[in-house]
C-alpha positions in Angstrom: -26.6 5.0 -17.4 -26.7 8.8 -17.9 -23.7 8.9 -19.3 -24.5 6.0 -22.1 -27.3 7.4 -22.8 -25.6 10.8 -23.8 -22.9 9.1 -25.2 -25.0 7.3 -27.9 -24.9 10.7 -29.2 -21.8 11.1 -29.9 -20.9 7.7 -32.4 -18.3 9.2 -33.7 -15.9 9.0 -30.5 -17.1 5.3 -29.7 -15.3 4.5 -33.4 -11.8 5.2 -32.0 -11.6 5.0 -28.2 -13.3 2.8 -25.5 -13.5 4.0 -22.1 -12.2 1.6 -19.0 -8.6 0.3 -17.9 -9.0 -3.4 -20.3 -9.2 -1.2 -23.1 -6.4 1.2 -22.1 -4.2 -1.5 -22.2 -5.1 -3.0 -25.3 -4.5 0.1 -27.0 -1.5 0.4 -25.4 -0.4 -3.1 -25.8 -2.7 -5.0 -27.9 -4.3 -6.9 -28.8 -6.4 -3.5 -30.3 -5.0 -3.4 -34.2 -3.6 -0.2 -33.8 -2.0 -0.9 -30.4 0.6 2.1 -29.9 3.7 0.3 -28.5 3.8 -2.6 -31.2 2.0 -1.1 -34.0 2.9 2.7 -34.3 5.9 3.2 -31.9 8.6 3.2 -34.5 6.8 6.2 -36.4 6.7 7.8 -33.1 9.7 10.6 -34.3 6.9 11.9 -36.7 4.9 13.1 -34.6 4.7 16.5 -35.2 4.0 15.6 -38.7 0.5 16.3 -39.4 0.4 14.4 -42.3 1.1 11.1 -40.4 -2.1 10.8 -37.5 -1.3 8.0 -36.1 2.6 8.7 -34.9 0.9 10.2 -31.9 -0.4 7.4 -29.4 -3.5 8.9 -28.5 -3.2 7.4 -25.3 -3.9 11.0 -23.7 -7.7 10.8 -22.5 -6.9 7.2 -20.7 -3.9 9.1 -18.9 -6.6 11.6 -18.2 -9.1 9.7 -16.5 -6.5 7.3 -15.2 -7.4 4.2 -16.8 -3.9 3.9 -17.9 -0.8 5.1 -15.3 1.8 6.6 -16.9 4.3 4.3 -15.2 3.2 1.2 -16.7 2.8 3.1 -20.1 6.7 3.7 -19.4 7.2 0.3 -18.2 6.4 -0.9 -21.0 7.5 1.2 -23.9 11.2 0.8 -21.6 10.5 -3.1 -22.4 11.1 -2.9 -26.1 14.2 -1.5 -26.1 16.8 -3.6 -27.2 15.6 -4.4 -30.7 16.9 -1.7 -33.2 18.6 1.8 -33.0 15.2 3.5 -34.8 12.8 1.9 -32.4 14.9 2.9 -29.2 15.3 6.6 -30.6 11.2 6.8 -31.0 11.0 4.8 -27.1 13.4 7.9 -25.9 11.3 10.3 -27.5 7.9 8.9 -25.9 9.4 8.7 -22.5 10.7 12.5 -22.4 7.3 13.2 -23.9 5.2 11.3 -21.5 7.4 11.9 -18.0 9.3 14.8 -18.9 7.3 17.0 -20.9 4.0 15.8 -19.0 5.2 16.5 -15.6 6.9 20.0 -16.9 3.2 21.0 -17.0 2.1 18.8 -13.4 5.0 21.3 -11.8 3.9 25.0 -13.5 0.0 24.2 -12.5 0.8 23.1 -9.3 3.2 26.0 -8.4 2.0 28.7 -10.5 -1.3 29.6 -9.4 -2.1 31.9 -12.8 -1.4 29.1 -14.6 -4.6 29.8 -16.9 -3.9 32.9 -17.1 -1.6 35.4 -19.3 -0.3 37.0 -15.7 1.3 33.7 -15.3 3.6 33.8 -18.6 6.5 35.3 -18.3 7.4 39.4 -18.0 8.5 39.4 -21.7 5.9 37.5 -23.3 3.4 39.2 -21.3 4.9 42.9 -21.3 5.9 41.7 -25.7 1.8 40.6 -25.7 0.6 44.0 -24.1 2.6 45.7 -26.8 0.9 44.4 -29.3 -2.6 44.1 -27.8 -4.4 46.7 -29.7 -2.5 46.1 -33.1 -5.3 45.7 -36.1 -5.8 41.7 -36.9 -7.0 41.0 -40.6 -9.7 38.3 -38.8 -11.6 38.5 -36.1 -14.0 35.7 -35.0 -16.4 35.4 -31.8 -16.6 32.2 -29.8 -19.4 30.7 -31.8 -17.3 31.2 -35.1 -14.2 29.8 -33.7 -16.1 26.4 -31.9 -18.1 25.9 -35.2 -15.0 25.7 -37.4 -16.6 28.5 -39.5 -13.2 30.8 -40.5 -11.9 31.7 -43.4 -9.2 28.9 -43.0 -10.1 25.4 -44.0 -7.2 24.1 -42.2 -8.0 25.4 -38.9 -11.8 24.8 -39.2 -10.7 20.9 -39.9 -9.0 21.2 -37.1 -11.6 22.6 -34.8 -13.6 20.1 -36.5 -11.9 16.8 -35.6 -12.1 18.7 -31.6 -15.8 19.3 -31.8 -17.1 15.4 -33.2 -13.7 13.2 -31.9 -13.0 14.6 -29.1 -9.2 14.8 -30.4 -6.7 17.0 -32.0 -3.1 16.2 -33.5 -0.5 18.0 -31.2 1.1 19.9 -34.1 -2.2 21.1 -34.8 -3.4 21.9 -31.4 -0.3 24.8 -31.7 -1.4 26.1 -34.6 -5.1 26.0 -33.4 -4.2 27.6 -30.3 -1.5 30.4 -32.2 -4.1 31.4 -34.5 -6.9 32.0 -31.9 -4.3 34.0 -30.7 -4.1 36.1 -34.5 -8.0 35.8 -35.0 -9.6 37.5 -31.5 -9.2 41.0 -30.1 -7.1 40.2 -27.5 -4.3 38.1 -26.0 -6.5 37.4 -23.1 -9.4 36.6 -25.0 -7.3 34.2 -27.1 -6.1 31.9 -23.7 -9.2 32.0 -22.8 -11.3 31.1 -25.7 -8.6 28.2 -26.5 -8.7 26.6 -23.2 -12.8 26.7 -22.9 -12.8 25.1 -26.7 -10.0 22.7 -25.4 -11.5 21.6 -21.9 -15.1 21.7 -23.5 -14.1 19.1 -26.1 -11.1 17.6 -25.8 -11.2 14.1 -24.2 -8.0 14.6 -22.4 -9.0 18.7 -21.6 -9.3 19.9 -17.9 -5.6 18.4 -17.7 -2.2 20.2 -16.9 -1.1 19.3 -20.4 -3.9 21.0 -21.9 -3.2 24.1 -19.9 0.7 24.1 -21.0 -0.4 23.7 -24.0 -2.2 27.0 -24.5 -0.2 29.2 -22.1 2.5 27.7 -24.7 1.1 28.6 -28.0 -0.3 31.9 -26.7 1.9 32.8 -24.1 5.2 31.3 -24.5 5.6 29.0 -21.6 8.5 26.9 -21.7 9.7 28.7 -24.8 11.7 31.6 -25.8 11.4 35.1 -27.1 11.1 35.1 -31.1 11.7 37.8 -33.7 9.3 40.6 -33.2 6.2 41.2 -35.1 2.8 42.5 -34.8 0.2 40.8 -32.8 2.4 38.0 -31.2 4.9 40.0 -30.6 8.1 37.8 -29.2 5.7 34.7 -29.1 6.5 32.3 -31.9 4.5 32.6 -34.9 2.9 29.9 -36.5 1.7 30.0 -40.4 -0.3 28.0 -42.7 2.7 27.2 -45.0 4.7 25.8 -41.9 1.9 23.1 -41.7 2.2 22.1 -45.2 
């Protein structure tokens, strides 16, 4: 009842997710008229587009809070395939991004016990960060700032934005979210931190090993590589405002 109560709130998250297992599997399935696997699967290989919003299945927060298990999400997508060469390349995708990818980040926070934490990146991102610590950044916001969306970049505050009264983010834009955090506080450390208390304060599939791969990616370089050199990142990849466009 608690939990309703507060809820009612919040109208803005009841417009695009339900909460329970039924509903998981309608959006999964259908009958829900945007039901990932017959509605948006084929666009699934854009993605990381952020002008297209609903290639992502936003199936994240029922994984989450298990109302949905990520085997039968797989069991099913697997079902489709058969039908055409573009809708078995986006069913490939989705499966390395919901088994692979997903338990990539199960693995690191279950056997790296800094996984929060920028002493659990690896000796060149962290020795590459350390570097670059003190360098001068052109912004620098406080936590208040950031979580209001109130930066000099409208991009990033829509961003924030879409986090603070959905509950959601689009996964390209979670990196550059995260990357510019990163650009916009005094520190590396203060940038992992202040993303993942944002991210597990608002996000609806937050307090996850997804969402903590996630930022020890963006700001840390997990499961990535060294990049060309330059001041404040370092060796971590850079992200810009003209990539996204």
């Amino acid at each position: 009842a608690t939990a309703r109560r507060d809820g009612a709130h919040v109208p803005e998250i009841k417009d695009w997710i339900i909460p329970g297992e039924r509903a998981a599997l309608a959006a999964l399935c259908g009958p829900h008229k945007e039901a990932f696997l017959p509605k948006r699967l084929a666009t699934y290989a854009e993605r990381n587009k952020p002008t297209a919003p609903l290639a992502v299945s936003r199936l994240s927060p029922y994984l989450n809070f298990g109302h949905l298990s990520p085997r039968r999400a797989a069991w099913e997508a697997a079902k489709l395939r058969g039908q055409n060469d573009v809708l078995d390349e986006a069913i490939d995708s989705y499966l390395e991004e919901l088994i692979v990818r997903r338990e990539l980040s199960d693995n690191f926070c279950l056997h790296n016990p800094r996984y929060d934490s920028l002493e659990g990146a690896s000796a060149w991102a962290q020795e590459s960060l350390q570097a670059h610590a003190s360098d001068v950044r052109e912004y620098v916001y406080d936590y208040e700032t950031l979580e209001r969306g109130r930066t000099h970049d409208e991009l990033w505050n829509a961003a924030q934005h879409e986090l603070l009264y959905l509950g959601r983010m689009h996964g390209f834009m979670r990196m550059y979210w995260a990357k510019k955090i990163l650009e916009w506080t005094p520190a590396p450390t203060t940038a992992l931190e202040t993303a993942i208390a944002l991210n597990d304060a608002y996000a609806l599939d937050g307090l996850d090993p997804n969402g903590y791969v996630g930022c020890m990616w963006s700001i840390a370089g997990i499961h990535d590589q060294g990049w060309k050199e330059r001041a404040v990142f370092g060796k971590v990849r850079y992200m810009n405002y003209a990539g996204c466009k």
